[in-house]
C-alpha positions as CSV (number, residue, x, y, z in Angstrom):
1,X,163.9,-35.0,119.3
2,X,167.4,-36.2,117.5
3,X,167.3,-36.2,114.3
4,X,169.4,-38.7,112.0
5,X,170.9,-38.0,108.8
6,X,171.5,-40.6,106.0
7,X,174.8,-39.8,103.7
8,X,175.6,-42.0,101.1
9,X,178.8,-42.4,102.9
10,X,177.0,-43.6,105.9
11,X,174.9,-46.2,104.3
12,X,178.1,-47.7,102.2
13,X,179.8,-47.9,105.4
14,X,176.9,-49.7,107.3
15,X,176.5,-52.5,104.0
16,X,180.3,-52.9,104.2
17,X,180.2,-53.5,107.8
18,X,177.1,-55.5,108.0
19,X,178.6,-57.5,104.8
20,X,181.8,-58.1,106.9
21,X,179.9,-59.3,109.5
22,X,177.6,-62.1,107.7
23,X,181.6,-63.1,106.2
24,X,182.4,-63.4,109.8
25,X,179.2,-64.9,111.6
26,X,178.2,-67.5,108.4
27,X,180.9,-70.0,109.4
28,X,180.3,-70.4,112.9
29,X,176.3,-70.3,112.3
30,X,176.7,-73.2,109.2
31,X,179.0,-75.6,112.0
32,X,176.1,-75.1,114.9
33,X,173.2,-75.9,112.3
34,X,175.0,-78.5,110.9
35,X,176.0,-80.0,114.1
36,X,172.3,-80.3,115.3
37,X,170.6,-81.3,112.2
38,X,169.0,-84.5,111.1
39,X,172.0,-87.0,109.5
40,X,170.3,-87.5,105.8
41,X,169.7,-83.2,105.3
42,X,173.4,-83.4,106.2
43,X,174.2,-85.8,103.7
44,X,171.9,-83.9,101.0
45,X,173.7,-80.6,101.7
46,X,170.7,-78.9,102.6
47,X,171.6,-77.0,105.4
48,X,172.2,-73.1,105.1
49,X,170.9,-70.7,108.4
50,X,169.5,-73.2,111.0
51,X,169.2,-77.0,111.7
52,X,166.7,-79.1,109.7
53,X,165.5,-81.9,112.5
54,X,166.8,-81.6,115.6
55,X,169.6,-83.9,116.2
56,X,171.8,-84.6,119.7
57,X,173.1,-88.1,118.8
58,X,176.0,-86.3,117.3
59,X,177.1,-84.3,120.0
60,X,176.6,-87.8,122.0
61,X,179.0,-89.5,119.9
62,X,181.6,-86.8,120.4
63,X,181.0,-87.2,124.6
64,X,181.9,-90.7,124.0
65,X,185.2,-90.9,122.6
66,X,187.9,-91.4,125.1
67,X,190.2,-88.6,124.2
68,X,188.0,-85.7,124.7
69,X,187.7,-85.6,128.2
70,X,191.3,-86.4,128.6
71,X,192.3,-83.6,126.0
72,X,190.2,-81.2,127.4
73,X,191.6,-81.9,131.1
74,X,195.3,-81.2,129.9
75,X,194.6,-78.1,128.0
76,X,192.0,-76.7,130.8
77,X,195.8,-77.2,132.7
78,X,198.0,-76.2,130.1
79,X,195.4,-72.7,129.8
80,X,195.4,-72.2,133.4
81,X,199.5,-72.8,134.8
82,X,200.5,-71.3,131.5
83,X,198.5,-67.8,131.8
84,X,199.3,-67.8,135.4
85,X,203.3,-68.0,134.6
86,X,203.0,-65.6,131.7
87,X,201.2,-62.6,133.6
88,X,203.9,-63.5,136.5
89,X,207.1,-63.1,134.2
90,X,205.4,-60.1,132.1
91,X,204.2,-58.3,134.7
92,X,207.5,-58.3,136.4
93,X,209.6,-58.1,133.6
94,X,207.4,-54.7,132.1
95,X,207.3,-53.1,135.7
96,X,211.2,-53.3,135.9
97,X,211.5,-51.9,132.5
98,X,209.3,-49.4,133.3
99,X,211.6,-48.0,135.5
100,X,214.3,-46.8,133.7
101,X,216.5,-45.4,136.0
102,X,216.8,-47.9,138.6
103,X,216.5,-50.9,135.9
104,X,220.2,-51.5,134.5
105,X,220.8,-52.5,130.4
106,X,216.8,-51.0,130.2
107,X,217.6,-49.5,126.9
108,X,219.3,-52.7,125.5
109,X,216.7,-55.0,127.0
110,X,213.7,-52.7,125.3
111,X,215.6,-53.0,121.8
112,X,216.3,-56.3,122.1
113,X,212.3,-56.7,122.5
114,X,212.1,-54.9,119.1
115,X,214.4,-57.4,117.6
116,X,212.7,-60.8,119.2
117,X,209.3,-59.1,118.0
118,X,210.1,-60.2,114.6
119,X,213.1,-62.4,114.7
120,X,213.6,-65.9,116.9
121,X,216.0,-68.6,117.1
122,X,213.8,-70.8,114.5
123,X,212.7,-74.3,114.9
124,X,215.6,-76.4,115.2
125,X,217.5,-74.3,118.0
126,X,214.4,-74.3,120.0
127,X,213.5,-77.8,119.8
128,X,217.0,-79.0,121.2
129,X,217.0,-76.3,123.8
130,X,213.9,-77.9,124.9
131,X,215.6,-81.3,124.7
132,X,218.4,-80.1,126.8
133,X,216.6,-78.5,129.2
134,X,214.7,-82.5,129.5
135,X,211.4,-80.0,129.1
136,X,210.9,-82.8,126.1
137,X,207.3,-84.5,126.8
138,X,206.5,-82.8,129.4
139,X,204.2,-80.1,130.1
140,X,206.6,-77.9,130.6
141,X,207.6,-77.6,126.3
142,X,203.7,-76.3,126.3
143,X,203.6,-74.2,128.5
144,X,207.2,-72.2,129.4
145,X,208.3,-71.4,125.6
146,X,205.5,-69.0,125.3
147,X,205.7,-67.4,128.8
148,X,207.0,-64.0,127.4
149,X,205.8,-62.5,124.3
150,X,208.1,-59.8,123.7
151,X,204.2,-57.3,122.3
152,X,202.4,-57.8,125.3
153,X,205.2,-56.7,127.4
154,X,205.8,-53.9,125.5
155,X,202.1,-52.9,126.1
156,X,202.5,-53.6,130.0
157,X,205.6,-51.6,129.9
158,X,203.8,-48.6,128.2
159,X,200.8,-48.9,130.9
160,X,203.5,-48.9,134.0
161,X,205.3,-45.9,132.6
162,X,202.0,-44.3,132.2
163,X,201.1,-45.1,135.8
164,X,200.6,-42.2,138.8
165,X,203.7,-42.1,140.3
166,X,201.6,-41.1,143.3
167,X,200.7,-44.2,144.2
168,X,203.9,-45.2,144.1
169,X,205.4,-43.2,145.9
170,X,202.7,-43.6,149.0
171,X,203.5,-47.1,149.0
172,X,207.4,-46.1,149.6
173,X,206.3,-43.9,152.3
174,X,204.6,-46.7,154.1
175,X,208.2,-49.0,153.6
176,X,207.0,-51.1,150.4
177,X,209.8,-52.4,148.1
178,X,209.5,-52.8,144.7
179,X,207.7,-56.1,144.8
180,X,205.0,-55.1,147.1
181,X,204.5,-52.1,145.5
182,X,203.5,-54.4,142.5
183,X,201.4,-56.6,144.4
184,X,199.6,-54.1,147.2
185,X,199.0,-51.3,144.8
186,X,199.8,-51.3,140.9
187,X,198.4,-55.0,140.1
188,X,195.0,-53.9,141.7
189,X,194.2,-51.1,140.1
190,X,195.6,-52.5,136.7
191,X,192.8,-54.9,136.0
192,X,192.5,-54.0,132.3
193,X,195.8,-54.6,130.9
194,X,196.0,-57.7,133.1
195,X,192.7,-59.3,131.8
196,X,193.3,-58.3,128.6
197,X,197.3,-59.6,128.3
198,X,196.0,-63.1,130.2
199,X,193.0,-63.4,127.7
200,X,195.6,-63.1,125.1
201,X,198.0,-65.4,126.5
202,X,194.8,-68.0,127.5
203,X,193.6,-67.8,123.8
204,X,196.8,-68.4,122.5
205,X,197.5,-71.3,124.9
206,X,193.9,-72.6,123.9
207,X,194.5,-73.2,120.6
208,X,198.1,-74.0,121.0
209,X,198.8,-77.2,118.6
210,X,202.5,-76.6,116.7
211,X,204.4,-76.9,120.0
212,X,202.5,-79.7,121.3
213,X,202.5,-81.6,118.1
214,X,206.4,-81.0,118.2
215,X,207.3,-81.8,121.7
216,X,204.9,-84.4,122.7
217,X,205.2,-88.0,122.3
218,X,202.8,-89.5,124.6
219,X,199.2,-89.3,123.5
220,X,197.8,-89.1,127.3
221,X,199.3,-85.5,127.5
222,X,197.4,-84.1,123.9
223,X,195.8,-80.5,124.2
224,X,192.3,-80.4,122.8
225,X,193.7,-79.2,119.2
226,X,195.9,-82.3,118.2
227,X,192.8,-84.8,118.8
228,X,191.2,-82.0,116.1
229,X,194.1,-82.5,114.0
230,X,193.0,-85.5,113.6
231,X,189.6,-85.6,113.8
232,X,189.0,-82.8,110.8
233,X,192.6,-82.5,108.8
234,X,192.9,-86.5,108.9
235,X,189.4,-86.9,108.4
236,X,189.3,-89.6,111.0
237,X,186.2,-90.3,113.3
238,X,186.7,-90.7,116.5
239,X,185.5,-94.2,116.3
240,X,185.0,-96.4,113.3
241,X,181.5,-96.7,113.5
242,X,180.8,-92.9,113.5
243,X,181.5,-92.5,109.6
244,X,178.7,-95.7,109.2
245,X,176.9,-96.7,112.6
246,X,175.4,-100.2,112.7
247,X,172.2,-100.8,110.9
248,X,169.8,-98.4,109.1
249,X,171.4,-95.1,110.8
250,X,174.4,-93.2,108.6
251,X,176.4,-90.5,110.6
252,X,177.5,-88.0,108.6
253,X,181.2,-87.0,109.2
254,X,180.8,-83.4,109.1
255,X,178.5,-83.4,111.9
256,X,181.3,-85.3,113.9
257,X,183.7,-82.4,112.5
258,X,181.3,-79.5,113.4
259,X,180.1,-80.3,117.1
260,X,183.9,-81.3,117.9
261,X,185.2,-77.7,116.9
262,X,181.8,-76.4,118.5
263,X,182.9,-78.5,122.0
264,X,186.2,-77.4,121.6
265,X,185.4,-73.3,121.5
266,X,182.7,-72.9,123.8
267,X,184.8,-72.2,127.0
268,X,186.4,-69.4,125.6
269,X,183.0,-68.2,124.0
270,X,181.6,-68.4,127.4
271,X,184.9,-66.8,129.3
272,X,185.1,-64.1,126.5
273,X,181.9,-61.9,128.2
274,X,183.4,-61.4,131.4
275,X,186.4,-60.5,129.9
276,X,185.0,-57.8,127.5
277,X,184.5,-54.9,129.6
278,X,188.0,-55.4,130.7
279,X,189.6,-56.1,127.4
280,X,188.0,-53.0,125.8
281,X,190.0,-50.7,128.1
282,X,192.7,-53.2,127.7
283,X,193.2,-52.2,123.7
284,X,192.8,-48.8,124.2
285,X,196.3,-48.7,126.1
286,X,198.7,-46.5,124.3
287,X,196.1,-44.6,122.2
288,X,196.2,-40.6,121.7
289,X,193.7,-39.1,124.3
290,X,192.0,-35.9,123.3
């Protein structure tokens, strides 16, 4: 039978931890109580761990407001062509630069990474390359400025140059170019660092709301997080009569707040468990074996 041995070191560590974990759970567990409680405990600020009442005219309220679905359609689209063309250029551009001796200017391109990792052109240069480019307003300013993030291919890089060779060169054997080598053999049998660099680029493109904000005009074509702009920073409702309904019933304008941020979040909440077995080998990339 194993025995287990209690350290003050031990039990420190697990109230540190389990401390750091209320910090991080308390948020998300106050908006989803607060979302499905009664109006008036709302209004009272009596909610702490779980609803008081049980309360779906809220979430009903945010379903009716005409720029949710039409948000959620263009970033579901933003999300999906913009991972798609990020994993294409990164995967290409790491497995060329993983191969040093056939890639020309490697060693330039690899430092200028390091340099683009913490320096860019700034604001103003990229806003009128977008303009001149006539990407301006069009889903094209949301979704191509981010295609290559100069970490993530560093991390695909280090995967490829870690790959067998092997497998490679059976692939050569059997007449395979470069590209097909790619596609046949290395993409399939690199599922973690692909899931793991998409969920990264899908996340980012989720709650992607500088760039829009900047190179949008029309309102049809508003990811999800601009009509939250103005939904919680503006402290707007989505419709007049959500901050006071008609007659005796009062809405309560954090519970517009909470279930729109709770709408907004749960794809990726539900996406993020098929991902996890994959993104835990993902991280590990790079790390000293022993």
């Amino acid at each position: 039978m194993r025995k287990y041995r209690f350290s003050i070191l031990k039990i420190i560590s697990t109230i540190v931890l389990l401390f750091v974990l209320f910090v991080t759970l308390y948020p998300f567990v106050y908006m989803v109580a607060v979302s499905f409680s009664e109006n008036i405990y709302v209004l009272r600020n009596e909610i702490t761990f779980y609803p008081k009442g049980f309360n779906l005219k809220t979430y009903k309220k945010v379903f009716e407001d005409k720029r949710l679905l039409p948000a959620y359609k263009n970033t579901i689209i933003y999300v999906i062509l913009g991972t798609a063309i990020a994993l294409f250029v990164t995967t290409t551009g790491a497995y060329a630069l993983s191969k040093k001796e056939r890639c020309p200017f490697s060693g330039l391109i690899n430092k200028m990474l390091i340099v683009i990792m913490f320096f860019n052109g700034g604001m103003i240069p990229t806003y009128l390359a977008i303009n001149w480019l006539g990407m301006y307003d069009t889903i094209w300013a949301v979704v191509l400025p981010g295609a290559l993030n100069a970490w993530n291919l560093i991390i695909m890089r280090s995967f490829f140059i870690n790959y067998p060779t092997e497998i490679e060169e059976s692939g050569q054997i059997d007449g395979l170019n470069d590209l097909g080598i790619l596609w046949y053999l290395v993409l399939p049998t690199s599922t973690a660092v692909t899931a793991t660099i998409g969920l990264f680029y899908a996340v980012g493109l989720w709650n992607a709301f500088f760039g829009p904000f900047i190179y949008l005009r029309d309102n049809s074509k508003y990811p999800l997080q601009i009509i939250l702009r103005q939904i919680v920073l503006k402290g707007e409702a989505i419709d007049s009569e959500m901050i006071l309904s008609s007659g005796k019933e009062i809405i309560a304008e954090d519970s517009i707040k909470y279930a729109t941020i709770i709408v907004s979040i749960i794809p990726i909440i539900l996406a993020y468990p098929y991902l996890q077995k994959y993104f835990v080998k993902g991280v590990m990339i790079g790390s000293i074996k022993g």
